[in-house]
C-alpha positions as CSV (number, residue, x, y, z in Angstrom):
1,X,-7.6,28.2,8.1
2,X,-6.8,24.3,8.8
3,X,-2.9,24.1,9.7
4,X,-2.7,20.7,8.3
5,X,-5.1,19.0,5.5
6,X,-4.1,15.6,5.0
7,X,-5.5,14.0,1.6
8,X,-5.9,10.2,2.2
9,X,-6.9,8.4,5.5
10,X,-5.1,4.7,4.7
11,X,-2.7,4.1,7.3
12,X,-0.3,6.8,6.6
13,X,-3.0,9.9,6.7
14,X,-4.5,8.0,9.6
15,X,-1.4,7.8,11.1
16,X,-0.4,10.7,10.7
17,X,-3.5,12.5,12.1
18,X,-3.5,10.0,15.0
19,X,-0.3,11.3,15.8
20,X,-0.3,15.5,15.0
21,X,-4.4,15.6,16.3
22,X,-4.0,17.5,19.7
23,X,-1.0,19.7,18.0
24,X,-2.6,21.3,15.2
25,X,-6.0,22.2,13.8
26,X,-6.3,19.2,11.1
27,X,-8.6,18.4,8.3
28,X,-8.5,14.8,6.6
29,X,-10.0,14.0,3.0
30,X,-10.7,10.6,2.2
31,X,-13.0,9.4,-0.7
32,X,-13.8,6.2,1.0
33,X,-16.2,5.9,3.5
34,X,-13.8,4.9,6.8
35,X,-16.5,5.9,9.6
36,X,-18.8,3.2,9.2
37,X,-19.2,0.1,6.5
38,X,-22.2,-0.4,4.3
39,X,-22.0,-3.2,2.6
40,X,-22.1,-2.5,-1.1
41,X,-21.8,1.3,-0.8
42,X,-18.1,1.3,0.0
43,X,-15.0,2.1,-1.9
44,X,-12.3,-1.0,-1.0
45,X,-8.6,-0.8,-1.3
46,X,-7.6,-3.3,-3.7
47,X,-4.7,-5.0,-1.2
48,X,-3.6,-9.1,-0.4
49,X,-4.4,-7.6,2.9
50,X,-0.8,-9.4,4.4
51,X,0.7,-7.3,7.7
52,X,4.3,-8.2,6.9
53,X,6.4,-8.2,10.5
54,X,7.7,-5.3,9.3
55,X,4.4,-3.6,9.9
56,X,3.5,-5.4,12.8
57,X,6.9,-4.3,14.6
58,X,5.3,-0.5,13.6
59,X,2.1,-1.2,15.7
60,X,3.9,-2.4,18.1
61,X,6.2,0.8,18.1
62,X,2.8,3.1,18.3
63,X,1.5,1.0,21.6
64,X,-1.0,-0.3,19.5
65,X,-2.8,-4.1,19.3
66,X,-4.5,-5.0,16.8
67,X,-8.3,-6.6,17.3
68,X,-9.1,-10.1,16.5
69,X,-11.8,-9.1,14.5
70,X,-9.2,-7.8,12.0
71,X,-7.5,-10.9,11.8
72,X,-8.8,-13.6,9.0
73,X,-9.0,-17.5,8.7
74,X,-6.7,-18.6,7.8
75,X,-3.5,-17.7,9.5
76,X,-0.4,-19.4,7.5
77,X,3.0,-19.6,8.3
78,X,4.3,-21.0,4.5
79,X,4.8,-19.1,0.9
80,X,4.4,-21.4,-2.1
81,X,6.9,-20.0,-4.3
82,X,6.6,-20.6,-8.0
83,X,8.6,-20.2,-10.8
84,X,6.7,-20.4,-14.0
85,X,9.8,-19.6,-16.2
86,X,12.3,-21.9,-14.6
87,X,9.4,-24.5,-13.0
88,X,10.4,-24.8,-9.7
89,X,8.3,-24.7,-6.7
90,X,9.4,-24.0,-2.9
91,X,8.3,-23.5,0.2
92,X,9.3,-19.9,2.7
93,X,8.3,-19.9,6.2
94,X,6.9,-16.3,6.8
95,X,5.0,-14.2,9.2
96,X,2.5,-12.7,7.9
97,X,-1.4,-11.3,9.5
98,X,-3.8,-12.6,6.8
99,X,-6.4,-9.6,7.6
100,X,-9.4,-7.8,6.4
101,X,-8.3,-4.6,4.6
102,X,-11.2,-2.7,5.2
103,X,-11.5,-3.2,9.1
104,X,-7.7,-2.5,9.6
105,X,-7.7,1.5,7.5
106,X,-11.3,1.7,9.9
107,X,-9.4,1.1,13.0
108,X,-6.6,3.1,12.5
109,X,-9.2,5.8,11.6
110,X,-11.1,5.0,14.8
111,X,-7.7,6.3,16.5
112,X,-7.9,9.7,15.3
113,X,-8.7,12.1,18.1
114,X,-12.1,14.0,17.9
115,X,-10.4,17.2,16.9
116,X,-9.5,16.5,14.3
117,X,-12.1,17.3,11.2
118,X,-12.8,14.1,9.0
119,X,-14.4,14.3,5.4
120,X,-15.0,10.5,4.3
121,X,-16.8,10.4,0.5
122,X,-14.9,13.7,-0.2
123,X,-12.7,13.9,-3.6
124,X,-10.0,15.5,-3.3
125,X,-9.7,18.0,-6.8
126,X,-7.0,20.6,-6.6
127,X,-4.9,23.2,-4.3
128,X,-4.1,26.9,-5.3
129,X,-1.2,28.1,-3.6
130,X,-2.4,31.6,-1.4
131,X,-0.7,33.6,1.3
132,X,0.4,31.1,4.2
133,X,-0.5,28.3,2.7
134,X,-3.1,26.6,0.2
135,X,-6.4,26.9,-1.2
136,X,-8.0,23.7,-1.5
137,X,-11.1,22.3,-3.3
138,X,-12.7,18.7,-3.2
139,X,-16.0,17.5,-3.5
140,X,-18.7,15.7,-1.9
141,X,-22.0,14.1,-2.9
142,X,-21.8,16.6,-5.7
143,X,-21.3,19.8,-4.5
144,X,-17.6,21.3,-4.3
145,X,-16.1,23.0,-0.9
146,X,-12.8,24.6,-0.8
147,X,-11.0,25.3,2.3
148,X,-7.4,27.1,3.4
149,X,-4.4,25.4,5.0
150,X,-1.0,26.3,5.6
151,X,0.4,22.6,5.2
152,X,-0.9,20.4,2.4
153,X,0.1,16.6,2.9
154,X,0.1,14.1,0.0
155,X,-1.3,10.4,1.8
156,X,-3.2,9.2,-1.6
157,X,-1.3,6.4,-2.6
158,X,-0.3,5.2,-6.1
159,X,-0.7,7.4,-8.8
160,X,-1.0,10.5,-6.4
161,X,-2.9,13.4,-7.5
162,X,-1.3,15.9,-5.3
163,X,2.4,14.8,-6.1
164,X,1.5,14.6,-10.3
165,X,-0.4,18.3,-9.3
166,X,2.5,19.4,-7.3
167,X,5.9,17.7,-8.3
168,X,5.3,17.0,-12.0
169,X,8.8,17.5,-13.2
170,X,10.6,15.3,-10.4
171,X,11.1,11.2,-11.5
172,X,8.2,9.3,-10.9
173,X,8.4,5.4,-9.3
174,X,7.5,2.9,-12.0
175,X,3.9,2.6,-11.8
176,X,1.5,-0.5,-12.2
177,X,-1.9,-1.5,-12.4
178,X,-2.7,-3.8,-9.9
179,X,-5.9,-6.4,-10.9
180,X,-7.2,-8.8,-8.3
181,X,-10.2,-10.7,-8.6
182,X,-12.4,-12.7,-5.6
183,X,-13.3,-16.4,-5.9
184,X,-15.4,-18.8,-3.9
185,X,-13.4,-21.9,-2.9
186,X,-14.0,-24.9,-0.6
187,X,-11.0,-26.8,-0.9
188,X,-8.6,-25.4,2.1
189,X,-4.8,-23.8,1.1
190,X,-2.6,-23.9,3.9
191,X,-0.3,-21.6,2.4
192,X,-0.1,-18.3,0.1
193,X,1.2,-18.2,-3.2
194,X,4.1,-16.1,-5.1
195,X,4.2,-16.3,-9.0
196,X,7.1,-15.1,-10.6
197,X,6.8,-15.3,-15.0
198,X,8.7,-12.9,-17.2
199,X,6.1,-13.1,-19.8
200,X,3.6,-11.7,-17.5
201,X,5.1,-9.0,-15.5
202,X,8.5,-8.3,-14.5
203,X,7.1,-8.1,-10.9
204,X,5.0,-10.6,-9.4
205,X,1.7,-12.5,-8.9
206,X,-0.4,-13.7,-5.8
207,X,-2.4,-15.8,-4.8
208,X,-4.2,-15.4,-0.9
209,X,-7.2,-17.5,0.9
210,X,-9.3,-15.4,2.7
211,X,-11.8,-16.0,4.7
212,X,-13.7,-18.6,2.6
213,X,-12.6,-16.5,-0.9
214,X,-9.2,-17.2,-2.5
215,X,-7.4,-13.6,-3.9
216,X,-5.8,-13.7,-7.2
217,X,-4.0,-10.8,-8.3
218,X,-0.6,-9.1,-10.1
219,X,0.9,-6.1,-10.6
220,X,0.5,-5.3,-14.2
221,X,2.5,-2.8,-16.8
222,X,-0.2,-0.2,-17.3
223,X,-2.2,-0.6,-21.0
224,X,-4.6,-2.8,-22.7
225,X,-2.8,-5.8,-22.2
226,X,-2.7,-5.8,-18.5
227,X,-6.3,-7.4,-18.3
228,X,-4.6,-10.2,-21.1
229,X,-1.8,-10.9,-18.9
230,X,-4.5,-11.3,-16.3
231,X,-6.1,-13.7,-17.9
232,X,-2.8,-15.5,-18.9
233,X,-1.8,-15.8,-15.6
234,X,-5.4,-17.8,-14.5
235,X,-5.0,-19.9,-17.2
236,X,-1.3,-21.1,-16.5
237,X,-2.7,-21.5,-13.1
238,X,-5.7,-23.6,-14.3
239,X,-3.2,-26.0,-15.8
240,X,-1.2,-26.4,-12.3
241,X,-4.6,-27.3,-10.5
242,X,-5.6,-24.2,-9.0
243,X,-9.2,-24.3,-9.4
244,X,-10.9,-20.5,-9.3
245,X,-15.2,-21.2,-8.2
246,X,-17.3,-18.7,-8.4
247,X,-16.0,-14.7,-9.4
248,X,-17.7,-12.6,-6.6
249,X,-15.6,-9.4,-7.4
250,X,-12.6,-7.6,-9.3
251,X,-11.1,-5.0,-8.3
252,X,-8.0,-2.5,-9.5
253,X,-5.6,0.3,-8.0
254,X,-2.5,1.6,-9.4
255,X,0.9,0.4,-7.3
256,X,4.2,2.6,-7.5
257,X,7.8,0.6,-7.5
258,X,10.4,2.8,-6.5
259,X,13.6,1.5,-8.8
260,X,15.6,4.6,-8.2
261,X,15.8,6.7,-5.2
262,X,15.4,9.7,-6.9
263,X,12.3,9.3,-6.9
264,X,11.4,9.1,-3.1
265,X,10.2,12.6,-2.8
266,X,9.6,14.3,1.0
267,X,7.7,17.5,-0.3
268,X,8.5,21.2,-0.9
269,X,6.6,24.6,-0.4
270,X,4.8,23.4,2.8
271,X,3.5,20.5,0.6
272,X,4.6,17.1,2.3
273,X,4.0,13.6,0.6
274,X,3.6,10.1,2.8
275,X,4.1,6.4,2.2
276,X,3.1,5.6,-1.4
277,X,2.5,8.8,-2.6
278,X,6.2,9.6,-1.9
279,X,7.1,6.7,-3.3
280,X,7.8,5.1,0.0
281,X,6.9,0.9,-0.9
282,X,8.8,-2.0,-1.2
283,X,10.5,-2.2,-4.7
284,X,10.8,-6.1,-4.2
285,X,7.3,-7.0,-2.7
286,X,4.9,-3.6,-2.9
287,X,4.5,-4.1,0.9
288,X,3.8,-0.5,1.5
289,X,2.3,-0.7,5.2
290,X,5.6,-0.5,7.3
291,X,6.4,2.4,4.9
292,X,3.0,4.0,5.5
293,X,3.3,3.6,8.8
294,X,7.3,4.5,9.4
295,X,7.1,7.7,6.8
296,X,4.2,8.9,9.0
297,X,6.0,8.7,12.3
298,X,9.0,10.5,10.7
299,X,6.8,13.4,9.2
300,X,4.7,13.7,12.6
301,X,8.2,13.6,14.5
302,X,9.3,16.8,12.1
303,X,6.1,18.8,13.4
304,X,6.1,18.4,16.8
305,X,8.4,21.4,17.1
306,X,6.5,23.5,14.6
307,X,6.0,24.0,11.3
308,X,8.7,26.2,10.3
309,X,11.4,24.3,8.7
310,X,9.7,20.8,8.9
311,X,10.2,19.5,6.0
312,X,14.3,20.1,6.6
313,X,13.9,17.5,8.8
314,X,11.4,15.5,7.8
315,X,13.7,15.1,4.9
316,X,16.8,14.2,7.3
317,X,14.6,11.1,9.2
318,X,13.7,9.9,5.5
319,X,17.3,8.7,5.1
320,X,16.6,6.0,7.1
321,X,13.6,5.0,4.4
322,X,16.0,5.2,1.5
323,X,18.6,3.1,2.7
324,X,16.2,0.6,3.7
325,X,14.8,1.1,-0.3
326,X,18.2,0.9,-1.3
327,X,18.9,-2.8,-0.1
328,X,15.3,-4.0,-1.4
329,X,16.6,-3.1,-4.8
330,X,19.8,-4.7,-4.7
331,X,17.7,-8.1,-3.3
332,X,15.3,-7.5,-6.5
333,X,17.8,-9.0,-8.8
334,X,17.8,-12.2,-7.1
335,X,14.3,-12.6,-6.9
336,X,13.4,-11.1,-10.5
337,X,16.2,-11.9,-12.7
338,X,15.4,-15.6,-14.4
339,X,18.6,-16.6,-14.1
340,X,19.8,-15.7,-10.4
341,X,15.8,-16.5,-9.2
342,X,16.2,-20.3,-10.9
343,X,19.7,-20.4,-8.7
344,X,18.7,-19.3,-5.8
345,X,15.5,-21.5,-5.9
346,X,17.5,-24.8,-6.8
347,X,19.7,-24.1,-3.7
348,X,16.5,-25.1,-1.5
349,X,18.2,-22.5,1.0
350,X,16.0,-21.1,3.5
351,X,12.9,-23.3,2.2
352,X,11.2,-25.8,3.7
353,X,10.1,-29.2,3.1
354,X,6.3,-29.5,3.3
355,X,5.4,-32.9,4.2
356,X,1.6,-33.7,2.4
Protein backbone atom coordinates (compact mmCIF):
# COMPACT_ATOMS: atom_id res chain seq x y z
CA UNK A 1 0.00 0.00 0.00
CA UNK A 2 1.35 3.55 -1.43
CA UNK A 3 0.84 6.18 1.64
CA UNK A 4 0.29 8.92 -0.78
CA UNK A 5 -1.04 8.72 -4.60
CA UNK A 6 -0.99 12.00 -6.12
CA UNK A 7 -3.24 12.29 -9.40
CA UNK A 8 -1.59 15.00 -11.57
CA UNK A 9 2.14 15.94 -11.94
CA UNK A 10 1.73 19.92 -13.08
CA UNK A 11 3.43 21.97 -10.66
CA UNK A 12 1.24 21.28 -7.71
CA UNK A 13 1.58 17.17 -7.89
CA UNK A 14 5.18 17.84 -8.78
CA UNK A 15 5.53 19.97 -6.06
CA UNK A 16 4.08 18.24 -3.91
CA UNK A 17 6.05 14.98 -4.42
CA UNK A 18 9.28 17.05 -4.67
CA UNK A 19 8.57 17.93 -1.34
CA UNK A 20 6.85 14.69 0.75
CA UNK A 21 9.35 12.06 -1.58
CA UNK A 22 11.91 10.96 1.24
CA UNK A 23 8.78 11.01 3.94
CA UNK A 24 6.44 8.64 2.53
CA UNK A 25 6.11 5.84 0.02
CA UNK A 26 4.45 7.97 -3.00
CA UNK A 27 2.93 7.10 -6.28
CA UNK A 28 2.21 9.91 -8.92
CA UNK A 29 -0.35 9.56 -11.99
CA UNK A 30 -0.03 11.79 -14.74
CA UNK A 31 -1.62 11.24 -18.27
CA UNK A 32 1.01 13.29 -19.96
CA UNK A 33 4.17 12.01 -20.79
CA UNK A 34 6.52 14.39 -18.30
CA UNK A 35 9.79 12.06 -18.46
CA UNK A 36 10.84 12.76 -21.82
CA UNK A 37 9.29 14.80 -24.96
CA UNK A 38 8.43 13.35 -28.31
CA UNK A 39 7.57 15.57 -30.49
CA UNK A 40 4.07 14.87 -31.70
CA UNK A 41 3.23 12.12 -29.17
CA UNK A 42 2.73 14.42 -26.19
CA UNK A 43 -0.27 15.68 -24.37
CA UNK A 44 0.37 19.71 -23.88
CA UNK A 45 -1.20 21.93 -21.30
CA UNK A 46 -3.13 24.40 -22.96
CA UNK A 47 -1.45 27.59 -20.82
CA UNK A 48 -0.12 31.50 -22.11
CA UNK A 49 2.84 29.95 -20.47
CA UNK A 50 3.37 33.59 -18.28
CA UNK A 51 5.31 32.99 -14.64
CA UNK A 52 3.64 35.97 -12.92
CA UNK A 53 6.14 37.35 -9.99
CA UNK A 54 3.95 35.79 -7.92
CA UNK A 55 5.14 32.46 -8.99
CA UNK A 56 8.57 33.37 -9.39
CA UNK A 57 8.77 34.65 -5.61
CA UNK A 58 7.47 30.62 -5.03
CA UNK A 59 10.71 29.26 -6.81
CA UNK A 60 12.57 31.36 -5.23
CA UNK A 61 10.99 30.30 -1.81
CA UNK A 62 11.70 26.42 -2.75
CA UNK A 63 15.67 27.35 -3.48
CA UNK A 64 14.92 26.81 -6.91
CA UNK A 65 16.33 28.57 -10.40
CA UNK A 66 14.90 28.19 -13.23
CA UNK A 67 16.98 27.17 -16.57
CA UNK A 68 17.35 29.33 -19.52
CA UNK A 69 16.29 26.85 -21.70
CA UNK A 70 12.75 27.31 -20.11
CA UNK A 71 12.73 30.83 -20.82
CA UNK A 72 11.31 32.07 -24.45
CA UNK A 73 12.03 34.98 -26.87
CA UNK A 74 10.72 37.28 -26.31
CA UNK A 75 10.89 38.57 -22.78
CA UNK A 76 8.50 41.81 -22.39
CA UNK A 77 8.08 44.03 -19.79
CA UNK A 78 4.52 45.88 -21.29
CA UNK A 79 0.65 44.62 -21.31
CA UNK A 80 -1.36 46.14 -24.19
CA UNK A 81 -4.62 46.45 -22.58
CA UNK A 82 -7.76 46.63 -24.66
CA UNK A 83 -11.09 47.54 -24.14
CA UNK A 84 -13.20 46.46 -26.98
CA UNK A 85 -16.55 47.67 -25.22
CA UNK A 86 -15.35 51.05 -24.17
CA UNK A 87 -12.31 51.31 -26.99
CA UNK A 88 -9.58 52.26 -25.04
CA UNK A 89 -6.13 51.02 -25.26
CA UNK A 90 -3.22 51.25 -22.48
CA UNK A 91 -0.12 50.21 -21.68
CA UNK A 92 0.94 48.10 -17.87
CA UNK A 93 4.40 47.53 -17.06
CA UNK A 94 4.56 43.87 -15.73
CA UNK A 95 6.89 41.13 -14.95
CA UNK A 96 6.26 38.37 -16.38
CA UNK A 97 8.72 34.85 -17.66
CA UNK A 98 7.41 34.35 -21.26
CA UNK A 99 8.30 30.44 -21.01
CA UNK A 100 7.75 27.13 -22.59
CA UNK A 101 5.00 25.25 -20.71
CA UNK A 102 6.09 21.90 -21.46
CA UNK A 103 9.80 22.28 -20.39
CA UNK A 104 8.79 24.08 -17.00
CA UNK A 105 5.93 20.87 -15.66
CA UNK A 106 9.30 18.57 -17.08
CA UNK A 107 11.57 20.26 -14.76
CA UNK A 108 9.67 20.40 -11.81
CA UNK A 109 9.17 16.64 -12.51
CA UNK A 110 12.90 16.22 -12.95
CA UNK A 111 12.93 17.31 -9.12
CA UNK A 112 11.12 14.47 -7.83
CA UNK A 113 13.32 12.23 -5.83
CA UNK A 114 13.85 8.63 -7.26
CA UNK A 115 11.63 7.16 -4.57
CA UNK A 116 9.13 8.16 -5.49
CA UNK A 117 6.95 5.86 -8.19
CA UNK A 118 5.99 7.83 -11.39
CA UNK A 119 3.25 6.64 -13.92
CA UNK A 120 3.31 9.22 -16.94
CA UNK A 121 0.53 8.03 -19.89
CA UNK A 122 -1.51 6.67 -16.96
CA UNK A 123 -5.38 7.78 -16.74
CA UNK A 124 -6.43 8.23 -13.79
CA UNK A 125 -10.33 6.37 -13.59
CA UNK A 126 -11.69 5.92 -10.13
CA UNK A 127 -10.96 5.30 -6.22
CA UNK A 128 -13.10 2.88 -3.91
CA UNK A 129 -12.84 3.74 -0.47
CA UNK A 130 -11.22 0.38 1.60
CA UNK A 131 -9.86 -0.08 5.03
CA UNK A 132 -6.96 2.60 5.61
CA UNK A 133 -7.36 4.18 2.76
CA UNK A 134 -8.31 3.86 -1.12
CA UNK A 135 -8.53 1.54 -3.78
CA UNK A 136 -7.52 3.07 -6.93
CA UNK A 137 -7.77 2.16 -10.64
CA UNK A 138 -6.22 4.01 -13.74
CA UNK A 139 -5.13 2.91 -16.93
CA UNK A 140 -2.29 2.65 -19.26
CA UNK A 141 -1.71 1.86 -22.85
CA UNK A 142 -4.87 -0.02 -22.45
CA UNK A 143 -4.65 -2.20 -19.82
CA UNK A 144 -6.12 -1.13 -16.23
CA UNK A 145 -4.00 -1.42 -12.75
CA UNK A 146 -5.38 -0.62 -9.53
CA UNK A 147 -3.42 0.06 -6.54
CA UNK A 148 -4.07 0.89 -2.58
CA UNK A 149 -3.19 4.14 -0.71
CA UNK A 150 -4.04 5.55 2.49
CA UNK A 151 -3.98 9.23 1.20
CA UNK A 152 -5.59 10.11 -2.12
CA UNK A 153 -4.59 13.75 -3.45
CA UNK A 154 -6.62 15.70 -6.08
CA UNK A 155 -3.59 17.74 -8.36
CA UNK A 156 -5.72 17.42 -11.87
CA UNK A 157 -6.63 20.74 -12.54
CA UNK A 158 -9.87 22.16 -13.98
CA UNK A 159 -12.67 20.21 -14.12
CA UNK A 160 -11.12 17.64 -11.56
CA UNK A 161 -12.22 14.14 -11.80
CA UNK A 162 -11.36 13.21 -8.22
CA UNK A 163 -13.06 16.33 -6.59
CA UNK A 164 -16.55 15.86 -9.11
CA UNK A 165 -15.95 11.78 -7.87
CA UNK A 166 -15.38 12.78 -4.35
CA UNK A 167 -17.01 16.15 -3.38
CA UNK A 168 -20.00 16.27 -5.70
CA UNK A 169 -22.36 18.04 -3.50
CA UNK A 170 -19.90 20.93 -2.28
CA UNK A 171 -20.13 24.47 -4.75
CA UNK A 172 -18.11 24.14 -7.60
CA UNK A 173 -15.79 27.34 -9.03
CA UNK A 174 -17.37 28.70 -12.23
CA UNK A 175 -15.81 26.69 -14.88
CA UNK A 176 -14.68 27.67 -18.51
CA UNK A 177 -13.44 26.32 -21.59
CA UNK A 178 -10.30 27.68 -22.40
CA UNK A 179 -9.48 27.70 -26.56
CA UNK A 180 -6.10 28.83 -27.75
CA UNK A 181 -4.91 28.50 -31.05
CA UNK A 182 -0.92 28.83 -32.53
CA UNK A 183 0.05 31.09 -35.42
CA UNK A 184 3.09 31.80 -37.44
CA UNK A 185 4.10 35.43 -37.41
CA UNK A 186 7.10 37.50 -38.61
CA UNK A 187 6.28 40.82 -37.57
CA UNK A 188 7.77 41.29 -33.88
CA UNK A 189 5.20 42.36 -30.69
CA UNK A 190 7.03 43.85 -28.08
CA UNK A 191 4.33 43.43 -25.75
CA UNK A 192 1.41 40.90 -24.69
CA UNK A 193 -2.05 41.58 -25.06
CA UNK A 194 -5.33 41.70 -22.60
CA UNK A 195 -8.84 41.74 -24.33
CA UNK A 196 -11.55 42.61 -22.27
CA UNK A 197 -15.38 42.49 -24.40
CA UNK A 198 -18.66 41.66 -22.64
CA UNK A 199 -20.00 40.19 -25.70
CA UNK A 200 -17.42 37.63 -25.66
CA UNK A 201 -16.78 36.43 -22.19
CA UNK A 202 -17.25 38.03 -18.96
CA UNK A 203 -13.57 37.11 -18.37
CA UNK A 204 -10.82 37.84 -20.67
CA UNK A 205 -8.79 37.23 -23.88
CA UNK A 206 -5.02 37.01 -24.71
CA UNK A 207 -2.84 37.43 -26.93
CA UNK A 208 1.18 36.04 -26.32
CA UNK A 209 4.35 35.97 -28.90
CA UNK A 210 6.23 33.04 -28.38
CA UNK A 211 9.06 32.00 -29.71
CA UNK A 212 8.41 32.84 -33.42
CA UNK A 213 4.38 31.74 -32.89
CA UNK A 214 1.87 34.36 -31.57
CA UNK A 215 -0.89 32.56 -28.83
CA UNK A 216 -4.41 33.64 -29.17
CA UNK A 217 -6.73 32.44 -26.68
CA UNK A 218 -9.92 33.10 -24.04
CA UNK A 219 -11.68 31.72 -21.46
CA UNK A 220 -14.93 30.78 -22.83
CA UNK A 221 -18.59 29.91 -21.08
CA UNK A 222 -18.75 26.19 -21.70
CA UNK A 223 -21.30 25.18 -24.91
CA UNK A 224 -21.51 25.37 -28.50
CA UNK A 225 -20.96 28.88 -28.72
CA UNK A 226 -17.58 29.01 -27.17
CA UNK A 227 -15.86 28.04 -30.56
CA UNK A 228 -18.32 31.20 -32.12
CA UNK A 229 -17.05 33.60 -29.63
CA UNK A 230 -13.73 32.33 -30.63
CA UNK A 231 -14.04 33.14 -33.84
CA UNK A 232 -15.58 36.59 -32.96
CA UNK A 233 -12.91 37.49 -30.97
CA UNK A 234 -10.17 36.87 -34.18
CA UNK A 235 -12.27 38.70 -36.31
CA UNK A 236 -12.55 41.92 -34.07
CA UNK A 237 -8.97 41.54 -33.86
CA UNK A 238 -8.52 41.24 -37.64
CA UNK A 239 -10.08 44.62 -37.92
CA UNK A 240 -7.55 46.29 -35.25
CA UNK A 241 -4.53 44.95 -37.48
CA UNK A 242 -3.52 41.94 -35.74
CA UNK A 243 -2.66 39.73 -38.48
CA UNK A 244 -2.90 35.74 -37.48
CA UNK A 245 -0.30 33.62 -40.46
CA UNK A 246 -0.36 30.43 -40.62
CA UNK A 247 -2.63 28.03 -37.83
CA UNK A 248 -0.06 25.38 -36.61
CA UNK A 249 -2.23 24.17 -33.64
CA UNK A 250 -5.42 24.50 -31.31
CA UNK A 251 -5.66 23.45 -28.31
CA UNK A 252 -8.42 23.42 -25.24
CA UNK A 253 -8.63 22.71 -21.31
CA UNK A 254 -11.22 23.57 -18.95
CA UNK A 255 -10.20 26.69 -16.44
CA UNK A 256 -12.08 27.01 -12.85
CA UNK A 257 -12.79 30.81 -11.50
CA UNK A 258 -13.28 30.76 -7.93
CA UNK A 259 -16.21 33.63 -7.42
CA UNK A 260 -17.06 32.49 -3.93
CA UNK A 261 -14.87 31.01 -1.36
CA UNK A 262 -17.07 28.41 -0.66
CA UNK A 263 -15.89 26.80 -3.10
CA UNK A 264 -12.06 26.46 -2.20
CA UNK A 265 -12.20 23.02 -0.99
CA UNK A 266 -8.95 21.43 1.19
CA UNK A 267 -10.29 17.74 1.13
CA UNK A 268 -12.04 15.21 3.54
CA UNK A 269 -11.69 11.38 4.38
CA UNK A 270 -7.90 11.35 3.77
CA UNK A 271 -8.80 12.71 0.22
CA UNK A 272 -6.75 16.12 -0.23
CA UNK A 273 -7.24 18.49 -3.31
CA UNK A 274 -4.27 21.03 -4.66
CA UNK A 275 -4.06 24.20 -6.74
CA UNK A 276 -6.83 24.10 -9.42
CA UNK A 277 -8.53 21.18 -8.50
CA UNK A 278 -9.29 22.95 -5.10
CA UNK A 279 -10.25 25.68 -6.75
CA UNK A 280 -7.05 27.44 -5.78
CA UNK A 281 -6.58 30.15 -9.23
CA UNK A 282 -6.81 33.66 -9.67
CA UNK A 283 -10.51 34.69 -10.01
CA UNK A 284 -9.20 38.04 -11.83
CA UNK A 285 -6.47 36.58 -14.13
CA UNK A 286 -6.59 32.40 -14.04
CA UNK A 287 -2.93 32.70 -12.99
CA UNK A 288 -3.00 29.40 -11.19
CA UNK A 289 0.91 28.71 -10.83
CA UNK A 290 1.66 30.67 -7.45
CA UNK A 291 -1.52 28.85 -6.24
CA UNK A 292 -0.17 25.49 -7.55
CA UNK A 293 2.82 26.10 -6.10
CA UNK A 294 1.82 27.93 -2.52
CA UNK A 295 -1.28 25.18 -1.92
CA UNK A 296 1.42 22.51 -2.38
CA UNK A 297 3.85 23.84 0.22
CA UNK A 298 0.95 24.26 2.59
CA UNK A 299 -0.42 20.54 2.11
CA UNK A 300 3.33 19.15 2.24
CA UNK A 301 3.90 21.40 5.46
CA UNK A 302 0.60 19.58 7.04
CA UNK A 303 2.33 16.04 6.47
CA UNK A 304 5.55 16.40 7.66
CA UNK A 305 4.28 15.53 11.11
CA UNK A 306 2.20 12.64 9.91
CA UNK A 307 -0.79 11.82 8.48
CA UNK A 308 -3.14 11.76 11.20
CA UNK A 309 -5.01 14.86 11.44
CA UNK A 310 -3.42 16.55 8.28
CA UNK A 311 -5.96 17.85 6.67
CA UNK A 312 -6.98 19.89 10.17
CA UNK A 313 -4.14 21.81 9.32
CA UNK A 314 -3.74 21.69 5.98
CA UNK A 315 -7.11 23.40 6.17
CA UNK A 316 -5.74 26.10 8.78
CA UNK A 317 -2.48 27.23 6.35
CA UNK A 318 -5.24 27.51 3.40
CA UNK A 319 -6.58 30.68 5.16
CA UNK A 320 -3.80 32.39 3.91
CA UNK A 321 -5.04 31.28 0.13
CA UNK A 322 -8.57 32.47 0.65
CA UNK A 323 -7.79 35.82 1.85
CA UNK A 324 -5.54 36.32 -0.86
CA UNK A 325 -8.77 34.96 -3.27
CA UNK A 326 -10.82 37.17 -1.36
CA UNK A 327 -9.02 40.56 -2.49
CA UNK A 328 -8.71 39.20 -6.25
CA UNK A 329 -12.49 39.23 -6.22
CA UNK A 330 -13.05 42.45 -4.86
CA UNK A 331 -10.32 43.87 -7.70
CA UNK A 332 -12.46 41.87 -10.40
CA UNK A 333 -15.05 44.46 -10.41
CA UNK A 334 -12.78 47.10 -11.56
CA UNK A 335 -11.31 45.18 -14.16
CA UNK A 336 -14.62 43.38 -15.44
CA UNK A 337 -17.38 45.69 -14.94
CA UNK A 338 -17.71 48.10 -18.25
CA UNK A 339 -18.32 50.83 -16.48
CA UNK A 340 -15.57 50.97 -13.56
CA UNK A 341 -12.92 49.10 -16.31
CA UNK A 342 -13.75 52.32 -18.87
CA UNK A 343 -12.92 54.62 -15.57
CA UNK A 344 -10.16 53.23 -14.43
CA UNK A 345 -8.66 52.94 -18.06
CA UNK A 346 -9.34 56.78 -18.79
CA UNK A 347 -7.49 57.62 -15.64
CA UNK A 348 -4.14 56.56 -17.52
CA UNK A 349 -3.04 55.57 -13.74
CA UNK A 350 -0.38 53.21 -13.54
CA UNK A 351 0.06 52.99 -17.46
CA UNK A 352 2.62 53.90 -19.51
CA UNK A 353 3.24 55.84 -22.43
CA UNK A 354 4.84 53.75 -25.22
CA UNK A 355 6.76 55.87 -27.43
CA UNK A 356 6.63 54.16 -31.32
Amino acid sequence: MYDITIVGAGPAGSTLAKLLGSKYKILVIEKRNLEYYSKGNNREKCCGGLLAPDAQYMIAKMGLGIPKDILVDPQLFAVRTIDLNNNIERYYQRFYFNMDREKFDRWLVSQIPKEVDLRFNSVFKSFTPIDNGYEIRFSHNKQEYVERTKVLIGADGGNSLIRGQAFSNHLFPKNYISIQEWYETKSEMPYFTAIFDKNITDFYSWIIPKNGYILLGGAFDIGKEANEKFQLLKMKLQKREFQFGKRIKREGAFIYRPTSLKALLHGKDNIALVGEAAGSISPSSAEGFSYALKSALYLAQSLESGIDGFLNRYKNKLRKLKANILLKNLKSPAMYNTFLRRLAMKSGIQSIKVEN
